[in-house]
C-alpha positions as CSV (number, residue, x, y, z in Angstrom):
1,X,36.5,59.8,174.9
2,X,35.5,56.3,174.4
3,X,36.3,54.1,177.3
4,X,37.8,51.2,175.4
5,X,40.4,54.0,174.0
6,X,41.1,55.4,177.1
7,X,42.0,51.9,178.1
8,X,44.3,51.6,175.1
9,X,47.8,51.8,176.7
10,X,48.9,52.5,173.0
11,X,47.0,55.4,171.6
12,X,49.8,58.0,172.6
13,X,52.2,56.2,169.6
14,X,49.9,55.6,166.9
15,X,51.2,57.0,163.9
16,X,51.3,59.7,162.5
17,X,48.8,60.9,165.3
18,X,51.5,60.8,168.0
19,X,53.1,63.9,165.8
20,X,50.1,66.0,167.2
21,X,50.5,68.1,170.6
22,X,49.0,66.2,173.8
23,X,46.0,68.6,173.3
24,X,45.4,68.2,169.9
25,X,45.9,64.5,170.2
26,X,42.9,64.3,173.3
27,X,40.7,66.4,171.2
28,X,41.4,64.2,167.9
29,X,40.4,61.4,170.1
30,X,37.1,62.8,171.8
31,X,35.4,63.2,168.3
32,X,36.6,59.6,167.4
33,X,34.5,56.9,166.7
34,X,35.4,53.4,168.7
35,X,33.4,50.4,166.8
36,X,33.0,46.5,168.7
37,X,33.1,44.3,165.2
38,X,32.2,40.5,165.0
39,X,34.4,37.8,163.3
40,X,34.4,37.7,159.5
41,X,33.5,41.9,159.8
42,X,35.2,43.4,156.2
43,X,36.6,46.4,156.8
44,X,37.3,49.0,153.5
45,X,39.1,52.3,153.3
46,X,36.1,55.1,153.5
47,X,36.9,58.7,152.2
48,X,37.5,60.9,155.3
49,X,38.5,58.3,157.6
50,X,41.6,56.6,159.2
51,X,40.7,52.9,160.8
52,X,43.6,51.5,163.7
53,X,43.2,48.3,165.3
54,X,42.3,48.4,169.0
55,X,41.8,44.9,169.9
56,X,41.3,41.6,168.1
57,X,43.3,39.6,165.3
58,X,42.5,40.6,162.3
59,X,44.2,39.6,158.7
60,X,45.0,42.5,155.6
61,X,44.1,41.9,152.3
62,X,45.7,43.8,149.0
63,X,43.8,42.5,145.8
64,X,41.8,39.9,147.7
65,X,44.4,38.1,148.8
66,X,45.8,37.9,152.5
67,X,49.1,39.7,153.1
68,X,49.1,40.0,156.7
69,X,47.9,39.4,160.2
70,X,48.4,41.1,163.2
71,X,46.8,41.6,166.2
72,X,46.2,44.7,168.4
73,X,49.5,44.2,170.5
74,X,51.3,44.1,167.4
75,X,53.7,46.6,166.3
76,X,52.0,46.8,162.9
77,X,48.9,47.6,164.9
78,X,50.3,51.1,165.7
79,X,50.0,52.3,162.2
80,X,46.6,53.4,159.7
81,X,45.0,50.0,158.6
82,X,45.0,51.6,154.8
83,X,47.6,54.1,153.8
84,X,49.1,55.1,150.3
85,X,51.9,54.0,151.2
86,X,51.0,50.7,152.1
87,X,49.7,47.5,149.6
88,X,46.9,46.6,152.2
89,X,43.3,47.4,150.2
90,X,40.5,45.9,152.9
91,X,40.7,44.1,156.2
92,X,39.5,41.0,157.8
93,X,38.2,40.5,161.2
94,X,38.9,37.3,162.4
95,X,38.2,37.6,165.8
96,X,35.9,39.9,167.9
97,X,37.7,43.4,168.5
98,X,37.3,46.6,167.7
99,X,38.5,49.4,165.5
100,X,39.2,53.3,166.1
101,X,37.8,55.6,163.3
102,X,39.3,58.9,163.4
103,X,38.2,61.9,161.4
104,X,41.1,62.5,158.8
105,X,40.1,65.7,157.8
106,X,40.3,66.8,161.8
107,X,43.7,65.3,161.9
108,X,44.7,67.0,158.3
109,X,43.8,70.5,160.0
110,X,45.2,69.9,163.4
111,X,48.5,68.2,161.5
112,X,48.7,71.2,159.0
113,X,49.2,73.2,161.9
114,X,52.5,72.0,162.9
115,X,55.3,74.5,162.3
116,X,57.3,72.8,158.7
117,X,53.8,71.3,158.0
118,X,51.4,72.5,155.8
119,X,51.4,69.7,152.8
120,X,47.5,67.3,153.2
121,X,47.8,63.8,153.4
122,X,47.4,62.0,150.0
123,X,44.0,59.8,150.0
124,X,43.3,57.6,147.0
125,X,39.5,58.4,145.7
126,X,37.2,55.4,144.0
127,X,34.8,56.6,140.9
128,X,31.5,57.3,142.5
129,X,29.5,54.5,141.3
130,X,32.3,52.0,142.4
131,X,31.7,53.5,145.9
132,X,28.0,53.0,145.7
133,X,28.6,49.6,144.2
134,X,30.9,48.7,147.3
135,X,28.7,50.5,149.6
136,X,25.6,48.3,148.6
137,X,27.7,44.8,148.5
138,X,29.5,45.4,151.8
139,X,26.1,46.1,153.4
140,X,24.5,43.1,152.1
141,X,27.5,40.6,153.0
142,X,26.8,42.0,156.3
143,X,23.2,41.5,156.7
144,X,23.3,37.8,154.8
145,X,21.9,38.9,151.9
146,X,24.2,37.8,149.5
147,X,22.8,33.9,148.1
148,X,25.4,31.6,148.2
149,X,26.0,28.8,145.8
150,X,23.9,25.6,146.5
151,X,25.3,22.8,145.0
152,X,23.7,19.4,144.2
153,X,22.9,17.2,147.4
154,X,24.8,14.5,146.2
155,X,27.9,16.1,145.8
156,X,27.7,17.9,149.6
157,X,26.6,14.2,151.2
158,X,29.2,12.7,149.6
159,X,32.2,15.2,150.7
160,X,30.3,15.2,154.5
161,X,30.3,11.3,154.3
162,X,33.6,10.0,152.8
163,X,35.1,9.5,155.9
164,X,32.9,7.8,158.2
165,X,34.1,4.7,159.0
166,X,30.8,2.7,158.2
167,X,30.4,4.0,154.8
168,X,31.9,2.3,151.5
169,X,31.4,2.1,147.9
170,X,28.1,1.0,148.2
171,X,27.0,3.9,149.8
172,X,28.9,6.0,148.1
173,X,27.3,4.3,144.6
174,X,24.0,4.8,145.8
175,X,24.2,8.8,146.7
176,X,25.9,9.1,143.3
177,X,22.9,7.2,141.5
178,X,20.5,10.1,143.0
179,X,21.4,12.5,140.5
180,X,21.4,11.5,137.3
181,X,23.9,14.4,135.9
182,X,26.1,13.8,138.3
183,X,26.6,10.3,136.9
184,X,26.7,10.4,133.9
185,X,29.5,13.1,134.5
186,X,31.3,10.4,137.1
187,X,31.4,7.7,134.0
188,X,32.1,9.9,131.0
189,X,35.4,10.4,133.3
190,X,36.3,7.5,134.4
191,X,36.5,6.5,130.5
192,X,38.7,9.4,129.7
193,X,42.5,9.4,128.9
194,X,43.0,10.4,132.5
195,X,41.4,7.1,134.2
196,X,40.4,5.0,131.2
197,X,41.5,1.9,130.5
198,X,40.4,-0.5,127.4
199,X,37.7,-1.5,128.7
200,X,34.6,0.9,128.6
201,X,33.0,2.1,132.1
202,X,28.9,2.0,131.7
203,X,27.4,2.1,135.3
204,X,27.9,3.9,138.0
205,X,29.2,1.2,140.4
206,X,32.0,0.6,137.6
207,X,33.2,4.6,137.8
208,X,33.0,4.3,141.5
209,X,35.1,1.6,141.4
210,X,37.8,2.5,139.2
211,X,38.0,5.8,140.2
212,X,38.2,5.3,144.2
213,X,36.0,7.0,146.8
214,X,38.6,9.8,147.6
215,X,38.9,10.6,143.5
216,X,35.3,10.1,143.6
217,X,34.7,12.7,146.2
218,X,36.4,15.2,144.7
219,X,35.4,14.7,141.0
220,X,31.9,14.7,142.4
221,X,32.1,18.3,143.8
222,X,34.5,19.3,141.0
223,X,31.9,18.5,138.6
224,X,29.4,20.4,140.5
225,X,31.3,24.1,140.2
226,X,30.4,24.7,136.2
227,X,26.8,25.1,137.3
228,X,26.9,28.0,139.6
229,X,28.7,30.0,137.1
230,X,25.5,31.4,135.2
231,X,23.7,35.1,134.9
232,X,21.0,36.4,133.5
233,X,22.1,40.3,132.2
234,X,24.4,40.0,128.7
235,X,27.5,42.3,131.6
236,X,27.5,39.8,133.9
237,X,27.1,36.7,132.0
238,X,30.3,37.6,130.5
239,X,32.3,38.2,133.8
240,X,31.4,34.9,134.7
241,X,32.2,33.3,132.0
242,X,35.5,34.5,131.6
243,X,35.9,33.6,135.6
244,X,34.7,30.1,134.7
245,X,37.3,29.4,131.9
246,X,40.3,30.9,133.8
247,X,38.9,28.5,136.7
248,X,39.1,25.7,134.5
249,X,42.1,26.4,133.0
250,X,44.1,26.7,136.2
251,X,42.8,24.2,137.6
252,X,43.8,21.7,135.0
253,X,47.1,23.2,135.2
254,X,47.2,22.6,139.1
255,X,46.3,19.0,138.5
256,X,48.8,18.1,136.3
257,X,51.5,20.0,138.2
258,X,50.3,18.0,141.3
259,X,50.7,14.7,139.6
260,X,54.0,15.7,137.9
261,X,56.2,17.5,140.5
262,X,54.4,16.9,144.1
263,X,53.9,13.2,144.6
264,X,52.8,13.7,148.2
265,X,49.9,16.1,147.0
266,X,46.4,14.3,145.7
267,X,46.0,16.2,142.4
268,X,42.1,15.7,142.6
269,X,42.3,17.7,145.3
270,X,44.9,20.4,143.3
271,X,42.4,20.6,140.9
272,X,39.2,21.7,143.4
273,X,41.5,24.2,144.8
274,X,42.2,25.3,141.6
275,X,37.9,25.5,140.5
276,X,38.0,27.4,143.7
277,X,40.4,29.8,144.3
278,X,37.9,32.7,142.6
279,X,35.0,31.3,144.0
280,X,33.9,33.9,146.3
281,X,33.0,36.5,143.5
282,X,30.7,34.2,141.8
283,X,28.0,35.3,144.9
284,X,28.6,39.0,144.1
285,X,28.1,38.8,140.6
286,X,25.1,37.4,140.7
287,X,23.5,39.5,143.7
288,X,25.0,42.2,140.4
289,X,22.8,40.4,138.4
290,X,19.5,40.0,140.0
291,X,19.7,43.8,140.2
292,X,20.0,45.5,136.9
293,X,21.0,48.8,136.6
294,X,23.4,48.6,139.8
295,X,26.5,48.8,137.4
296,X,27.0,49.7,133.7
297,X,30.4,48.6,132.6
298,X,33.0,46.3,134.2
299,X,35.3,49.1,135.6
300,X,32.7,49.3,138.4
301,X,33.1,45.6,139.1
302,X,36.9,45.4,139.8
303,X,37.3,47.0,143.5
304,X,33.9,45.2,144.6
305,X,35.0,41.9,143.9
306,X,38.3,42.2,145.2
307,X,37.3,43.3,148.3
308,X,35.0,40.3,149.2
309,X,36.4,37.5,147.7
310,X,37.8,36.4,150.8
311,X,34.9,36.8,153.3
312,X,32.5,36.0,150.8
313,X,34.9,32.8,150.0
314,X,35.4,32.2,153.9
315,X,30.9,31.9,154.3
316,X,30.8,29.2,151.7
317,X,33.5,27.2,152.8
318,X,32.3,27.5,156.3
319,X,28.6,26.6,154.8
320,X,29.9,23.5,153.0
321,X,32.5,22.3,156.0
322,X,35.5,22.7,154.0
323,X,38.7,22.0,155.2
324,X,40.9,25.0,156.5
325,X,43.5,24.3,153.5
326,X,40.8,25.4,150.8
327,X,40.3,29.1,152.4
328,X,44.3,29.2,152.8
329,X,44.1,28.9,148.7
330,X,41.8,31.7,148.5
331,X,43.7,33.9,150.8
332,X,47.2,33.4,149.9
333,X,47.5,32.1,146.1
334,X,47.7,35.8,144.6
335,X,50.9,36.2,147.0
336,X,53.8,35.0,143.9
337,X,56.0,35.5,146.8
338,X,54.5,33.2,149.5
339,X,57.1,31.0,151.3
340,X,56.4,28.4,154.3
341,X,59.6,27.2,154.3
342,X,58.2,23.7,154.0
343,X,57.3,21.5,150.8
344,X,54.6,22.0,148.4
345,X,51.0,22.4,149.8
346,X,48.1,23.4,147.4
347,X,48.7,27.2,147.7
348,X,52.2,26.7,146.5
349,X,50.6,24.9,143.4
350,X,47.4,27.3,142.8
351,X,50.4,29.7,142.8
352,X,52.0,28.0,140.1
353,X,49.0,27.3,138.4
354,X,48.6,30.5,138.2
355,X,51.9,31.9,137.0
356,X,52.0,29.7,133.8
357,X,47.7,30.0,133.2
358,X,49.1,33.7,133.2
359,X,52.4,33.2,131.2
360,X,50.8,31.5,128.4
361,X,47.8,34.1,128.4
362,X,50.3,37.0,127.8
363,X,49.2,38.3,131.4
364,X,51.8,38.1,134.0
365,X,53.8,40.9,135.0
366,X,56.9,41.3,133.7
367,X,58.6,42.2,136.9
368,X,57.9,38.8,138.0
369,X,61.2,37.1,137.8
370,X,59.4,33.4,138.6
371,X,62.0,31.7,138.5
372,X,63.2,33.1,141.7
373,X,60.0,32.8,143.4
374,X,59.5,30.2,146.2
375,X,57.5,27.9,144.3
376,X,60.4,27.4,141.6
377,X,62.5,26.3,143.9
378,X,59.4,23.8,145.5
379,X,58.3,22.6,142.3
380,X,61.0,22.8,139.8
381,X,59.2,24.2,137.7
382,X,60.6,27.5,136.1
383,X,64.3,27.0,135.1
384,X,66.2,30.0,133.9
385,X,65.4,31.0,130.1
386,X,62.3,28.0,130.5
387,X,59.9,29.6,132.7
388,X,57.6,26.4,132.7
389,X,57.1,26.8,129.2
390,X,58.9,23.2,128.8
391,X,56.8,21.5,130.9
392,X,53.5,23.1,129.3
393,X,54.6,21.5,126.0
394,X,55.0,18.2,127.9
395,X,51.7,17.9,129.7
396,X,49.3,19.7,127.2
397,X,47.8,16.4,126.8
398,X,46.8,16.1,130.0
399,X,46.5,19.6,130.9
400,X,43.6,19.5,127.5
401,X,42.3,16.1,128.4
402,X,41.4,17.8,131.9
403,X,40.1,21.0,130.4
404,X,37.7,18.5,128.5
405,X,36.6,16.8,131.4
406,X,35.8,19.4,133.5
407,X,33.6,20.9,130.3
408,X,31.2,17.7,130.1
């Protein structure tokens, strides 16, 4: 037996192991596996095996989104990190520890020999080439191999440098000025509806200006996204695509909800979190891409991208020195039923972003009751027989006029 497990004060009450006889149970755990993992490790569900948490923190995802953490002292921690019966889809390590693989079919046969017993646990099986497809991504997020985005220089030095205290618009001009794309972008939209006034913006120093360095800061890495999102192969070219306009389309909405029902919230920065929230995928479908052949129709796609969202999500943010607030999108906006207890943050308006990008798209769930959902409440948002479709109709303007900008 492994000496970290035999150290384990708790492996006598996991469940449903602790059902097996003392003997069975110390012969279960001498053909166990006990494996050290590093921070940011993904863990997935693997045919034939049941994964517990011995020691570390580590955070449970269902759909790519976060829906709990625990740590090994945790009561939670007792229990199979993926069961049937449970939402939880992959896991996160986000500390060092270390997890206990035990052989489910030896447990199935040792269980099934339990007088009353006799019934095999239920397992849920992935198509074959989804497997492989997972199999392949997992082991190249693990070995670095996935390419992450690079964006334009300007946009990165400008996010790094904002806030130093010696830098002003005159810096700020003069990084903008090095990319010529980026500026004509910067003073297309400080004429538009959304910042224009009568008087017509031609230089760069002009957008600066009347758009602020914070605005200008995010606008500048805003702008950036639209060019990561392109593939070669005719499959993936289309995922992305369809990633790109939802993007853009929530994230107008989370803009225009920011400016309209959280005053305390900087709706420049509603809208990034928006363009980012599906981020993390964009690196897996084009590692998809540069190798054709790998999948043949999107139903592969679905569990893989899922599954890494998040780590792959948590690597780029990390990369570019994003604030903690952008990975908490990432994580937590699929989670309708998310409450803090506290105002509005940018999860709580991603979430409602998505709600009415998914309302008015004929794609929400109809066992969603959202007007009983935290954010309703926060936002004021979704009134009974409204739904937010009310304030749709009102800020279309805007919510287009954005959608337009963020096309240039």
């Amino acid at each position: 037996m492994d000496d970290l497990l035999k150290s384990y004060p708790q492996r006598s009450k996991l469940q449903p192991l602790c059902e097996l006889s003392h003997n069975d149970l110390e012969y279960l755990f001498e053909n166990a596996s006990v494996w050290p993992l590093k921070p940011h490790t993904l863990v997935t569900p693997e045919d034939g095996s049941m994964f517990y948490l011995l020691e570390g923190e580590i955070s449970l995802l269902s759909g790519g989104f976060v829906v709990e953490k625990l740590n090994h002292a945790d009561k939670r921690g007792l229990q199979p990190l993926f069961d049937e019966t449970q939402e939880e889809d992959s896991a996160l390590l986000t500390s060092h520890g270390a997890i206990l693989e035990i052989d489910r079919n030896l447990f199935e046969g040792l269980y099934s020999q339990i007088p009353g017993t006799g019934e095999a646990l239920a397992e849920d099986q992935l198509q074959r080439e989804e497997q492989h497809l997972l199999d392949q991504l997992l082991q190249a997020f693990q070995h670095d191999q996935l390419q992450l985005p690079v964006l334009p220089e300007a946009a990165i030095k400008i996010r790094q440098v904002i806030n130093q205290a010696d830098v002003g618009s005159k810096e700020i001009i003069q990084i903008v000025q090095t990319d010529p794309i980026l500026s004509a972008r910067l003073i297309k939209v400080a004429n538009s509806p959304l910042y224009g006034t009568w008087r017509e913006i031609k230089t760069v120093r002009d957008a600066v200006r009347r758009l602020g360095l914070e605005t200008t800061r995010s606008l500048s890495f805003s702008l950036s996204i639209s060019q990561l999102f392109h593939a070669r192969s005719s499959l993936i070219k289309q995922q992305i695509q369809q990633m790109y306009d939802e993007s853009i389309q929530v994230s107008s909405l989370a803009y225009v909800i920011a400016r309209n029902c959280a005053n305390h919230l900087d709706p420049e920065q509603a809208l990034l979190a928006g363009l980012l929230h599906k981020l993390g995928v964009v690196p897996v479908l084009r590692y998809i891409d540069e190798k054709p052949g790998l999948v043949s129709d999107t139903r592969s796609l679905s569990k893989s991208l899922i599954n890494l969202c998040v780590p792959v999500s948590r690597m780029m943010f990390e990369h570019w020195h994003f604030d903690e607030e952008f990975l908490n999108v990432v994580e937590f906006s699929g989670n309708w039923y998310r409450d803090t207890g506290e105002v509005a943050d940018y999860v709580d308006i991603v979430i409602a972003a998505r709600i009415l990008y998914l309302q008015n798209t004929d794609q929400l769930d109809a066992a969603i009751i959202v007007d009983k959902l935290p954010v309703a409440e926060k936002l004021g948002l979704f009134e009974i027989d409204d739904y937010g479709l009310y304030f749709y109709e009102q800020a279309k303007q805007e919510i287009d006029d954005m959608q337009r900008m963020l096309r240039v």
